[in-house]
MIDREN-35746 format. One record per residue (C-alpha): x, z, y; residue in one letter. Coordinates in steps of 0.001 Angstrom, whole numbers, padded with zeros to 6 digits, always signed. Layout:
XZYA
...
***
This chain:
+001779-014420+027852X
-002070-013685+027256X
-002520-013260+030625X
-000817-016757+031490X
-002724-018493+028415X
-006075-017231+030026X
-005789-018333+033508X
-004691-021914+032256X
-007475-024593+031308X
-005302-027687+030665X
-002701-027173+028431X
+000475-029261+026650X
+002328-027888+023767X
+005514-029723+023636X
+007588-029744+020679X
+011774-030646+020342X
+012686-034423+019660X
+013781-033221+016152X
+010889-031483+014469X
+011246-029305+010867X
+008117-028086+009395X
+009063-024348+010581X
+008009-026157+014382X
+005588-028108+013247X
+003487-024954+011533X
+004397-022744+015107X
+003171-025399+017470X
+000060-026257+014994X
-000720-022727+014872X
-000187-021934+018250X
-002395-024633+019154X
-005314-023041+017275X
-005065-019783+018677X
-005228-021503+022232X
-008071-023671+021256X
-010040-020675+020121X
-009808-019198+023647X
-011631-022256+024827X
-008589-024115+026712X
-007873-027850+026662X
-004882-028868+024820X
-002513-031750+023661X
+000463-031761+021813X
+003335-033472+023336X
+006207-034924+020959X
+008544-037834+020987X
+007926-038808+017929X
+004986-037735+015418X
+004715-035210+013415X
+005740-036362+009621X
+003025-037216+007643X
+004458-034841+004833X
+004505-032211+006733X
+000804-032863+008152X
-000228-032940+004232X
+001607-029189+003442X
+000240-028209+006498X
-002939-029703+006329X
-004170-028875+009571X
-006798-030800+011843X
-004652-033093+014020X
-004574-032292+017938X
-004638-035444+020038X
-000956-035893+020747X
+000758-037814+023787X
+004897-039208+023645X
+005067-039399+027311X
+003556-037884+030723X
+001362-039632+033293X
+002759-039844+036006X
+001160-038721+039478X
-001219-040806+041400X
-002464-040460+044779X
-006234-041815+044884X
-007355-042958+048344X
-011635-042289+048552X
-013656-043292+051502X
-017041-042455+052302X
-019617-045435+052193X
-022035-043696+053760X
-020489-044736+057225X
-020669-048132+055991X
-018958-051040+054011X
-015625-051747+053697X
-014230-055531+054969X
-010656-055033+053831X
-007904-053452+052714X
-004364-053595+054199X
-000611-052248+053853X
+002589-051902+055741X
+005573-050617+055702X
+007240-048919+058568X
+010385-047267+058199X
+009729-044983+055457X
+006039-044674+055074X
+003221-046684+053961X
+000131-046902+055655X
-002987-048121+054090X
-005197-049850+056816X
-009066-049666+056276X
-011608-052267+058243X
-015188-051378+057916X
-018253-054214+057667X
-020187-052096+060323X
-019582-048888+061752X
-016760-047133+061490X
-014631-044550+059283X
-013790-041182+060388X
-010744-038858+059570X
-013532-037045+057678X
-014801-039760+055452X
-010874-040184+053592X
-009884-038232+051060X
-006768-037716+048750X
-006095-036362+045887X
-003115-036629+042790X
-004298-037521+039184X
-002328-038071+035782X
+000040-035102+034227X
-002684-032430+035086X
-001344-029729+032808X
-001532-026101+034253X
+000508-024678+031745X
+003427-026290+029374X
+004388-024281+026249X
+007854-025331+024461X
+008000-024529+021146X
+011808-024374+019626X
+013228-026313+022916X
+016909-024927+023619X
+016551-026725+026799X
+014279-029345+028596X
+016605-031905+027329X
+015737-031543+023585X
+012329-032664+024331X
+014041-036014+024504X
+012418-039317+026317X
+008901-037133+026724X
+010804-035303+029496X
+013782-037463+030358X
+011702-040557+031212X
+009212-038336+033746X
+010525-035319+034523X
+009153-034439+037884X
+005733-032841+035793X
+007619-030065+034795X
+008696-028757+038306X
+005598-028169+039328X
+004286-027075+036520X
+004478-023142+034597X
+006310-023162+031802X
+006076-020894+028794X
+009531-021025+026631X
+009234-020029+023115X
+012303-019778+021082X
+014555-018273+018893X
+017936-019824+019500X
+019534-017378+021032X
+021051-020314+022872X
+018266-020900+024976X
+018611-021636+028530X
+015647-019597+029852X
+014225-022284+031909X
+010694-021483+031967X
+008848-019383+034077X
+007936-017283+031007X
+010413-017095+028337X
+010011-015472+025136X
+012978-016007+022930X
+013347-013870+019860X
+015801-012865+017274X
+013674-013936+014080X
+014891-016082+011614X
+011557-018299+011796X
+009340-019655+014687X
+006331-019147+012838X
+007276-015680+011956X
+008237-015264+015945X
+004912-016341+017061X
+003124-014007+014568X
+004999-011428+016250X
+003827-012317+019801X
+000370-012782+018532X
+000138-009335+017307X
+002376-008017+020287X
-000302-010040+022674X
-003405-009115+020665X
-003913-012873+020785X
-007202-013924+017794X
-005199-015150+014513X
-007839-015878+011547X
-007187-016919+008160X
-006234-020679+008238X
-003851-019761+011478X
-002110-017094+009063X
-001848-019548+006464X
-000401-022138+008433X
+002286-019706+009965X
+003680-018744+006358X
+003942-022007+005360X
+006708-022376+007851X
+007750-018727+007090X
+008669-019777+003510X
+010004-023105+004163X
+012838-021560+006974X
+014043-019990+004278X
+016119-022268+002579X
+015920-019873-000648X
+012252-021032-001227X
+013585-025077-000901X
+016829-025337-002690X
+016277-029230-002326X
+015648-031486+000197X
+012716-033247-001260X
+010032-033109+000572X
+007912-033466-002078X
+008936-031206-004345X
+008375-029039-001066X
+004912-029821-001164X
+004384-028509-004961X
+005697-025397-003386X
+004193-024549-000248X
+000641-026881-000490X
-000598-025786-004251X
-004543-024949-003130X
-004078-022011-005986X
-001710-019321-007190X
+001055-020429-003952X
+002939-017339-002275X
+000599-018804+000985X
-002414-018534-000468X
-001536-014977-002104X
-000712-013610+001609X
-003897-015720+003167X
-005918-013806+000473X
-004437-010496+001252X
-005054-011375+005107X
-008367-009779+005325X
-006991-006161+004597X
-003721-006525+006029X
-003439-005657+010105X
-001286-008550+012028X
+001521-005656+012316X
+001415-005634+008294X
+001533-009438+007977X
+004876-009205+010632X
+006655-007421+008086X
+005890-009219+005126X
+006908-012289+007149X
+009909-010378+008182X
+010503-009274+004590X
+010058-013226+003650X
+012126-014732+006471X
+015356-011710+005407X
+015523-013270+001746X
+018453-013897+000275X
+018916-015601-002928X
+022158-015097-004774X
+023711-017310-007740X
+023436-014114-010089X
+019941-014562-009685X
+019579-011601-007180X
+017274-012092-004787X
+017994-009045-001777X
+015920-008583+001754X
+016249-005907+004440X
+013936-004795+007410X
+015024-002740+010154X
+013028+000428+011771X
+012339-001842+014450X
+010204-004210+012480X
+008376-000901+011474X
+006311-000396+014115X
+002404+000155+013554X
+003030-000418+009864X
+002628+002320+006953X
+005173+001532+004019X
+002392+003311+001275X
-000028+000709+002366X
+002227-002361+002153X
+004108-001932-000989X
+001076-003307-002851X
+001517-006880-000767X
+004841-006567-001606X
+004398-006245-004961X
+002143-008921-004862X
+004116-011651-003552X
+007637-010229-005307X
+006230-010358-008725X
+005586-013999-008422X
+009029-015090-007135X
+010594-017707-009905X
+014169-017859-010953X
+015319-014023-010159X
+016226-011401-012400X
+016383-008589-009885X
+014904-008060-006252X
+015765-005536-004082X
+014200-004545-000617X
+015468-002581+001942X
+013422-000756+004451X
+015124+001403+007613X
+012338+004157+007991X
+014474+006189+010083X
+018042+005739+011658X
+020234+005431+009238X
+017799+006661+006545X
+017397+003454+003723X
+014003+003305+001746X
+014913+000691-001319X
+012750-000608-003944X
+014330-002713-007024X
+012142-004466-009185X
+013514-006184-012259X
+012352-009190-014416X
+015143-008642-017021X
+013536-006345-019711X
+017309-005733-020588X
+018219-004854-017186X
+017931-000920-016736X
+017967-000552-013297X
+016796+003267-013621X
+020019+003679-015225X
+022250+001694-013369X
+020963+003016-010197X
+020682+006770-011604X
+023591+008086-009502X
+020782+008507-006707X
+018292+010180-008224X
+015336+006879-008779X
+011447+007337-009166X
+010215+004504-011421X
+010915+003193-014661X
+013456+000919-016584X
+012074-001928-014398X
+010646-000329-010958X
+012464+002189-008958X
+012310+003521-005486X
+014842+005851-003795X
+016699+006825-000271X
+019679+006184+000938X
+021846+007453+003858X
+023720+005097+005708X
+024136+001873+007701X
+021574-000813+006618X
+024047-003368+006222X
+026441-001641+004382X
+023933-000095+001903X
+022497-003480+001243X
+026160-004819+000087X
+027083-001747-001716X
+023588-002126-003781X
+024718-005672-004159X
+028229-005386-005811X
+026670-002688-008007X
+024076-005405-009306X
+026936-008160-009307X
+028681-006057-011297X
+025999-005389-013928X
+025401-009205-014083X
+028966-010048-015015X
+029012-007083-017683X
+031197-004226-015647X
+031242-001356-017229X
+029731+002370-016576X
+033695+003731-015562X
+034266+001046-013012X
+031101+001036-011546X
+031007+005009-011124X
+034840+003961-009385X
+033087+001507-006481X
+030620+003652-005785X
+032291+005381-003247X
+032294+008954-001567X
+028333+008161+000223X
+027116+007860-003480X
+028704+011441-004300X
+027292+012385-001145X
+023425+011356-001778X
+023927+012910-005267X
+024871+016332-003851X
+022159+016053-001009X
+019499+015545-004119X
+021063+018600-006025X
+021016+020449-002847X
+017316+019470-001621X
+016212+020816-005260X
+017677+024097-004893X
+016150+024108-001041X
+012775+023337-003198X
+013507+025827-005546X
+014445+029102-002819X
+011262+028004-000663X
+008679+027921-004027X
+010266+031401-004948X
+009884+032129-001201X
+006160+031515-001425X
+005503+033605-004831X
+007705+036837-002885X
+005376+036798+000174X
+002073+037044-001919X
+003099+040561-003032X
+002435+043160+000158X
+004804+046115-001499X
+007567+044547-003437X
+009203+046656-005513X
+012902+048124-004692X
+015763+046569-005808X
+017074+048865-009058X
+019402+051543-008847X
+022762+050738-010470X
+023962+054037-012525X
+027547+054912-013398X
+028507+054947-016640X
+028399+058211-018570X
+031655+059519-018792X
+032701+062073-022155X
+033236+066009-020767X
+036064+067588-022256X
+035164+070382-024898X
+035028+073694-023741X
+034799+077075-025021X
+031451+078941-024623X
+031009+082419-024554X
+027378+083351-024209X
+026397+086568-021906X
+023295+088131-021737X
+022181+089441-018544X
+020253+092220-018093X
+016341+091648-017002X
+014093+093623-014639X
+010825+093364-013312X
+010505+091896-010185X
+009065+095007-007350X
+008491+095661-003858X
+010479+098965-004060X
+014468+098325-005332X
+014154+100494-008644X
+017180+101708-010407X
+019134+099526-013068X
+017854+099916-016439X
+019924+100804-019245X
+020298+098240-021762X
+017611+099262-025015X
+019920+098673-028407X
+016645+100000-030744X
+018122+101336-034066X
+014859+102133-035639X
+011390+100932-035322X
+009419+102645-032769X
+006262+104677-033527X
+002979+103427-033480X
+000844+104324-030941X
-001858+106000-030986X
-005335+105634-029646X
-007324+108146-028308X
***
């Protein structure tokens, strides 16, 4: 697509016969990034942009055409040779030929030349066109310009017919969001007012950010110069990488507002990539915390397969979502938690849901422990069991400072009573211990004292 963009000078940005301001900000956008690169552009449209949507937008118009020259063939002689007398024409069989009589001289093969002018666009980039066709009369009433011309197809109806030479049609729920996504993908230059721009139409595709159909009620919204969700992320732009902006436009696109005042998005692991979820959950903050009309947002995040990062923020000071959510072990407060769930994304995301309905409507602790199912049970006994893991390897690390450890203790057997037994004592007789074997001595039983002895 870069590549393509680059080696084009003259290019037409055509937009759908039916245009919604999602199109309007992805074309407008689009056009500034190619404009930056130095390229000649128009925007082509069967009918002009709304006026409404130029004023949320406001962006500098491009000079904008409702229909395609068509091709000339110019005819150029020479004078040099000589003047020219007169022009003629004929027609034989199925060719023209143009006949040429000079005022002196004469005209060689060499002196004519030819050449085609009008619809001189290298490059044609549809934005939001399932087909040729919904270009209406810009395409139907000349056609022949896009034949010959590359085409690059940008869409996200998974409808699309594929009929450019370059299609990239995406799976986002926005076209603004989709060409943010190919701008970072392409490493294409996106500033400031181009970032604005592109969530203006990120917002209004989702319908939960324009529950009515005024348009100018739209513009209170999406235009206010100060304290808008656009001009919160366009102030954040400077610190944010494109990759990080992707997600919070994914995150934006995802929303879902429910009647219970529940507003719920989800991102996959694909959407993931190049972005670190400690550095965005300030923007995310940022932007959540000035939603209006909610009582509870949650946000899912895939971070691995099957491995559920969610993050529930509550408006309701009498909501306690740390306590209705405290089957699965929450970080946070009465107000802001964060924990991790195994499963499908999907599934998590409508489990969460009924729990939250079911708060709203005032269910009960017993029924709500009843629908939590066996994959809550499950995360609680992988937390009790990743504690003791925590536990074994800290008392792991103490054990292996000490180079001798000490044995285990010897167990003892209980002392057991002897039964009493007579004693007779015996004394045995005592000699002197001798080189030579010396004759038993005859035991001594002294009767009276024994005389003193005497010195000499």
């Amino acid at each position: 697509m870069k590549d393509l963009i680059k080696s084009s000078k003259h290019i037409l940005i055509l937009l759908p016969e039916k245009v919604c301001l999602d199109t309007a900000a992805a074309a407008l956008s689009l056009a500034h990034i190619v404009s930056s690169e130095g390229k000649e552009l128009k925007i082509g449209s069967t009918f002009p942009i709304p006026q409404e949507f130029e004023k949320i937008l406001d962006f500098t118009p491009y000079e904008s055409i409702n229909s395609l020259q068509k091709r000339e063939v110019v005819l150029s002689i020479n004078k040099k040779k000589g003047e020219v007398k007169a022009v003629r024409w004929r027609e034989i069989d199925d060719q023209i030929q143009f006949i040429i009589t000079p005022e002196m001289g004469e005209f060689e093969f060499n002196d004519v030349d030819l050449e085609s002018v009008g619809g001189a666009f290298d490059l044609i980039i549809t934005i939001g066109c399932e087909k040729l066709s919904t270009a209406g009369s810009i395409y139907s009433s000349n056609p022949s310009p896009f034949f010959d011309t590359k085409i690059l197809n940008i869409d996200i109806n998974p409808a699309n017919a594929n009929f450019g030479s370059t299609n990239k049609v995406g799976s986002e729920s926005s076209l603004s969001a989709w060409v943010l996504k190919l701008a970072g993908e392409e490493d294409l230059t996106v500033d400031q007012r181009t970032i604005e721009t592109l969530f203006k139409g990120i917002f209004w595709s989702n319908e939960g950010f324009r529950k009515d159909s005024s348009l100018e009620k739209a513009v209170e919204k999406l235009a206010a110069s100060e304290g808008s969700l656009t001009s919160i992320v366009t102030q954040m732009s400077d610190t944010l990488t494109v990759a990080e902006l992707r997600y919070i436009a994914k995150m934006i696109s995802n929303m879902e507002v429910e009647t219970e005042g529940i507003i719920h998005t989800k991102i996959q692991n694909s959407d993931l990539q190049g972005v670190s979820l400690d550095r965005i959950i300030y923007p995310e903050v940022n932007i959540l915390s000035r939603l209006s009309d909610y009582t509870v947002v949650f946000v899912l995040t895939e971070y691995e397969r099957n491995k559920v990062l969610v993050r529930v923020y509550a408006r309701d000071e009498q909501k306690d979502v740390f306590k209705l959510f405290s089957d699965y072990t929450p970080f946070g407060n009465s107000r802001n938690i964060t924990f991790t769930v195994k499963g499908e994304l999907d599934s998590i995301e409508e489990k969460l849901l009924e729990r939250l309905r079911g708060a709203s409507t005032g269910e009960d602790d017993d029924s709500r422990q009843v629908s939590q199912g066996p994959n809550d049970k499950e995360v609680k006994k992988e937390n009790n069991t990743r504690k003791e893991i925590n536990k074994i390897e800290k008392d792991k690390e103490k054990t292996e400072t000490y180079k001798d450890p000490l044995p285990e203790a010897i167990e003892f057997p209980e002392p057991v009573e002897a039964p009493p037994v007579e004693f007779t004592p015996q004394i045995s007789p005592m000699s002197q211990p001798s080189p030579l074997p010396q004759p038993p001595i005859s035991p001594i039983y002294p009767t009276q004292p024994l005389p003193p002895v005497q010195m000499m």
